[in-house]
Structure formats: structure tokens, C-alpha cells
Backbone bond lengths (Angstrom), bond angles and torsions (degrees), N, CA, C in turn:
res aa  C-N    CA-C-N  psi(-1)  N-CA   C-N-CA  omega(-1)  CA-C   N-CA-C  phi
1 X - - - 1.450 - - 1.516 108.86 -
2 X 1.292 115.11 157.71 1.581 126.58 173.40 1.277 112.37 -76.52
3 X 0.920 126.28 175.28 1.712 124.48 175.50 1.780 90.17 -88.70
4 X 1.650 99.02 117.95 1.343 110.65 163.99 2.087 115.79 64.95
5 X 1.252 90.67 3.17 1.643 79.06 168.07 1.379 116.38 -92.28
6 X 1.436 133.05 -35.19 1.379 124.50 -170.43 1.607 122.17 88.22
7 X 1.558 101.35 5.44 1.065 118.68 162.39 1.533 150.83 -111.96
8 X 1.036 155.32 138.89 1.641 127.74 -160.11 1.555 89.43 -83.33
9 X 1.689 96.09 149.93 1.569 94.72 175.13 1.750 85.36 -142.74
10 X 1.515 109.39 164.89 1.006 116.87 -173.79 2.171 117.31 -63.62
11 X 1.379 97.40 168.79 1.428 94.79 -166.51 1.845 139.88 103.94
12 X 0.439 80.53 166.57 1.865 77.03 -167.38 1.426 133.13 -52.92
13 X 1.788 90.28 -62.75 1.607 95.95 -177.86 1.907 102.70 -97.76
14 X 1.369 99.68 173.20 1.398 129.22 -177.79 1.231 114.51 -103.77
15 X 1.573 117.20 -174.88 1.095 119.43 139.61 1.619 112.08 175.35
16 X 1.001 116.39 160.79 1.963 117.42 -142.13 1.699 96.41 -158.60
17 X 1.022 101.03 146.17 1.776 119.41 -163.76 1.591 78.23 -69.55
18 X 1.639 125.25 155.65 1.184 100.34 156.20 2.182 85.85 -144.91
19 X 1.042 105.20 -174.28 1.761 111.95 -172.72 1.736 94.91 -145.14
20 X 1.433 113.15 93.67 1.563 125.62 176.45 1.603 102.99 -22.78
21 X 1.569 114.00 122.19 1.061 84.66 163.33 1.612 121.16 116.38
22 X 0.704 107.65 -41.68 1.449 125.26 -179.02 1.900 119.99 -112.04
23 X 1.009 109.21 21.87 1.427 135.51 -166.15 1.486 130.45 23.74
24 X 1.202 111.60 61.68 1.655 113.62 -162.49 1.346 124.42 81.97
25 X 1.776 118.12 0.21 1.587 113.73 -171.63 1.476 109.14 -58.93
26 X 1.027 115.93 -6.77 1.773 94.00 173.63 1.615 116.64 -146.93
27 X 1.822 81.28 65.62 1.576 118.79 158.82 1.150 120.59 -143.58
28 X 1.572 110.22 -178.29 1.896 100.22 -176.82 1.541 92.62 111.33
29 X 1.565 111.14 174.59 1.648 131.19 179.39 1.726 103.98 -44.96
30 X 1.025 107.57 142.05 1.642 125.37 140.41 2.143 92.97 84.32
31 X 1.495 110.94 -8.28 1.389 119.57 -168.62 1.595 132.56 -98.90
32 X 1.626 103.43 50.09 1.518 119.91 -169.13 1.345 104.60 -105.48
33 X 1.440 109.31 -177.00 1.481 113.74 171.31 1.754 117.95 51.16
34 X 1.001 88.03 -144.72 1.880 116.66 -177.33 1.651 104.71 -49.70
35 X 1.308 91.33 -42.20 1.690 116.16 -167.27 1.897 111.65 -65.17
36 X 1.259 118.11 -7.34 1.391 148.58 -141.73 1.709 87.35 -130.06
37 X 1.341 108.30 -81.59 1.873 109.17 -172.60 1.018 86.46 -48.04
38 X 1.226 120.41 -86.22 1.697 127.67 -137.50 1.361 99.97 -52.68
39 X 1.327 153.30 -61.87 1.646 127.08 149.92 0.974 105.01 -28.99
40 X 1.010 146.89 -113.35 1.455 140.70 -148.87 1.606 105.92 -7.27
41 X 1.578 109.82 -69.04 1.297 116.40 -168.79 1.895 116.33 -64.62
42 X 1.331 108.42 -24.16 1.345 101.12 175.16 1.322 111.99 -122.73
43 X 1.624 109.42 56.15 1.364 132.93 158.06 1.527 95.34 -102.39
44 X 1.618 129.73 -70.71 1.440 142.37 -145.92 1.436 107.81 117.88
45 X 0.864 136.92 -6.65 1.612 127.23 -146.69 1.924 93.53 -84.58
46 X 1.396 73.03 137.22 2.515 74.66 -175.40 1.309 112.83 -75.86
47 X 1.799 107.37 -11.93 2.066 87.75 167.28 1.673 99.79 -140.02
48 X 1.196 97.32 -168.08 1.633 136.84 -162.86 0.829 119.24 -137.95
49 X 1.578 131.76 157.36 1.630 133.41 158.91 1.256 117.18 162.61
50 X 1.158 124.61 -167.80 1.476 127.19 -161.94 1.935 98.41 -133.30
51 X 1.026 103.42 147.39 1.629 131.03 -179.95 1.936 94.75 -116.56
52 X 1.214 90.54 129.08 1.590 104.23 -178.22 1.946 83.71 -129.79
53 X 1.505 103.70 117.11 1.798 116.46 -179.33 1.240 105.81 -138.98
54 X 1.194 117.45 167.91 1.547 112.80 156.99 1.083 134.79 -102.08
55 X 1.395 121.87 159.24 1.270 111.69 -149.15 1.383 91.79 -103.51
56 X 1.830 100.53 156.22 1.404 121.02 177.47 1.449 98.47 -136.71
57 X 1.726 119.07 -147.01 1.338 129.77 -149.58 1.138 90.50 -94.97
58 X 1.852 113.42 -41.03 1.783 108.58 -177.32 1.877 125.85 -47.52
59 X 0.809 105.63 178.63 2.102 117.88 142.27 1.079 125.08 -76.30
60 X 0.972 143.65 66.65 1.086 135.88 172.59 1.622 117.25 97.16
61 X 1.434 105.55 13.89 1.075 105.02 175.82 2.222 134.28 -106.37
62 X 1.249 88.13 31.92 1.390 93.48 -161.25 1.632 112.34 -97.40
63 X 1.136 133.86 151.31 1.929 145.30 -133.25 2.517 78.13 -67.96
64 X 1.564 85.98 139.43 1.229 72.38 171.96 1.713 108.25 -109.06
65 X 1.849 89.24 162.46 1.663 87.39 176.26 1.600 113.16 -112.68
66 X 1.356 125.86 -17.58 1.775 110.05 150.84 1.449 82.38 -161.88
67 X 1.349 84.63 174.12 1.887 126.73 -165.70 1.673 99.99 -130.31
68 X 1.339 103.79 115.81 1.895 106.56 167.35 1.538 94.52 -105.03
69 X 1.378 116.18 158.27 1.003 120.14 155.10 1.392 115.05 -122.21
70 X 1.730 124.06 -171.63 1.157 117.54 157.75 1.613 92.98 -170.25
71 X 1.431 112.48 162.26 1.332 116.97 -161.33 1.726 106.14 -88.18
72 X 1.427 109.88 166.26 1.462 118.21 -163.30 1.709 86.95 -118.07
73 X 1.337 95.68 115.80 1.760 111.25 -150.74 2.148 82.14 -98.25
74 X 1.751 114.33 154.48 1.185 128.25 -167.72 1.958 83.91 -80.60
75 X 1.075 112.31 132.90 1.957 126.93 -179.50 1.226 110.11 78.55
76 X 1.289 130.28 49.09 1.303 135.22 -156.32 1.601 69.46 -99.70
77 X 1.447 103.93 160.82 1.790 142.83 160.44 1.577 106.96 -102.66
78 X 1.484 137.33 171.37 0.906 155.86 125.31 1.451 85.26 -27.01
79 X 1.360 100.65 -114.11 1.736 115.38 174.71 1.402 140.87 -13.52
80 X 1.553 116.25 -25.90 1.888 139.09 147.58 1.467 102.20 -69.67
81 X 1.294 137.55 -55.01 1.353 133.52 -178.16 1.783 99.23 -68.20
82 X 1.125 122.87 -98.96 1.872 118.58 172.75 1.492 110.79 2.55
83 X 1.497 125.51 -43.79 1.309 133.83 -156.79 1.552 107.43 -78.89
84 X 1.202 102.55 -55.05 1.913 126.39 152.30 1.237 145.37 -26.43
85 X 1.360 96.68 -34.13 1.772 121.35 -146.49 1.445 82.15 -126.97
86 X 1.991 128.66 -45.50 1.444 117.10 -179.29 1.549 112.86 -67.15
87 X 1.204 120.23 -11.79 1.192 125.88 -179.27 1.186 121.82 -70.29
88 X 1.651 89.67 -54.71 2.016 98.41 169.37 1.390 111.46 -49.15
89 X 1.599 120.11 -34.11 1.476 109.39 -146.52 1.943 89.90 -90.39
90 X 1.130 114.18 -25.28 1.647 117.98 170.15 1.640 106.92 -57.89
91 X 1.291 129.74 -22.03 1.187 118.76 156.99 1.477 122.69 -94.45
92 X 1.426 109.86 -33.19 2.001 97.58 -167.36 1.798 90.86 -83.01
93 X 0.960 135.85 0.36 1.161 110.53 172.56 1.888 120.65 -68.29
94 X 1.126 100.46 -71.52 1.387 115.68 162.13 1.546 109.11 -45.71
95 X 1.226 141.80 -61.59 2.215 129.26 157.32 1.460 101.90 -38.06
96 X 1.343 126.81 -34.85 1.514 91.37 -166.66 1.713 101.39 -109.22
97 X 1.322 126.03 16.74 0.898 105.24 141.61 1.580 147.15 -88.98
98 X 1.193 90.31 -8.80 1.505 143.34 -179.63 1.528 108.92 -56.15
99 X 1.654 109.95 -44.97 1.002 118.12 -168.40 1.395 117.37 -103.76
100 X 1.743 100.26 -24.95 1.241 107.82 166.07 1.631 129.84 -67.65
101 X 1.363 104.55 -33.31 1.304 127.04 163.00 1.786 115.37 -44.26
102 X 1.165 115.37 -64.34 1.228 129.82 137.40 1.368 133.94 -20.34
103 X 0.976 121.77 -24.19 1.568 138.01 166.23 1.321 93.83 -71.53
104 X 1.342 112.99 -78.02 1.384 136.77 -146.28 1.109 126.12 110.63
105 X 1.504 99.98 26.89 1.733 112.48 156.65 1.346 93.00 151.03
106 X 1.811 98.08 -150.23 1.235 103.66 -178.70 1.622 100.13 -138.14
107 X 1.392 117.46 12.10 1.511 109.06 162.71 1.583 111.68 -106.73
């Protein structure tokens, strides 16, 4: 995924709303965008964040390379949480390539 589009775009790594903890429940088919907070928010769960992985054949299922979080604040919006979570992903994108680079790739 792109940072914040909800779309697959070409390239390696991913990345998917994720809620510590709860093991990927709000990722997978049809589960981007708005559609992503707003579960999040009318689950309860106290955080948020983005998974930056690489991508394979699955959904969302490919080896991950970091996890940001950030907390699920009391009057949160769809749109206050999204705002939060795009922020994280403006940083782990650039760290996890960073780190992948650092490997010496990504195979």
C-alpha cells in the first residue's frame, strides 16, 4: 500500500492500519481508509498504527519490517485518528526502507 491511499501501488513494502494487539483485525480485503479508523474506533482498542511489510501473494500478509503506533485519543473522529496514523506512515516508510537497505535488500 501507499502511505494513506488504500490502494496497492507498485513496490515492495506495504502498510495496513493495525491496533497492537489484536492481530491484524483491522486489515485484510475491502479494509482501507475511513473503513479501517472507524473500526478501530468502535472496537475500544487505546491505539492505532501502521505496519510497513513486504509484500507477497497474500493481503496483508507479508514478513513485517516495523510497526508505529499511536494512541486512540477520548473524541477521536475517523478523520482525528487517519490524521495520526498518516503521520506515522510519513515516517515508517522512509525507516523501513532504511532498514531494509541495511539488510541488503529485501530478499
Amino acid at each position: 500500500w501507499l502511505p494513506g491511499s488504500g490502494h496497492p501501488g507498485p513496490g515492495v513494502c506495504g502498510a495496513r492500519w493495525v491496533a497492537r494487539g489484536v492481530g491484524g483485525r483491522f486489515g485484510g480485503p475491502g479494509m482501507y481508509g475511513m473503513r479501517v479508523h472507524r473500526a478501530v474506533l468502535e472496537s475500544g482498542v487505546p491505539e492505532s498504527g501502521c505496519t510497513v511489510h513486504l509484500c507477497d501473494p497474500g493481503y496483508d500478509t507479508g514478513p513485517v519490517v516495523l510497526r508505529r503506533r499511536c494512541p486512540v485519543l477520548a473524541g477521536d473522529t475517523p478523520e482525528s485518528l487517519a490524521e495520526r496514523v498518516f503521520s506515522l506512515e510519513l515516517d515508517a516508510y522512509p525507516e523501513a526502507l532504511q532498514l531494509l537497505i541495511g539488510r541488503g535488500g529485501m530478499g
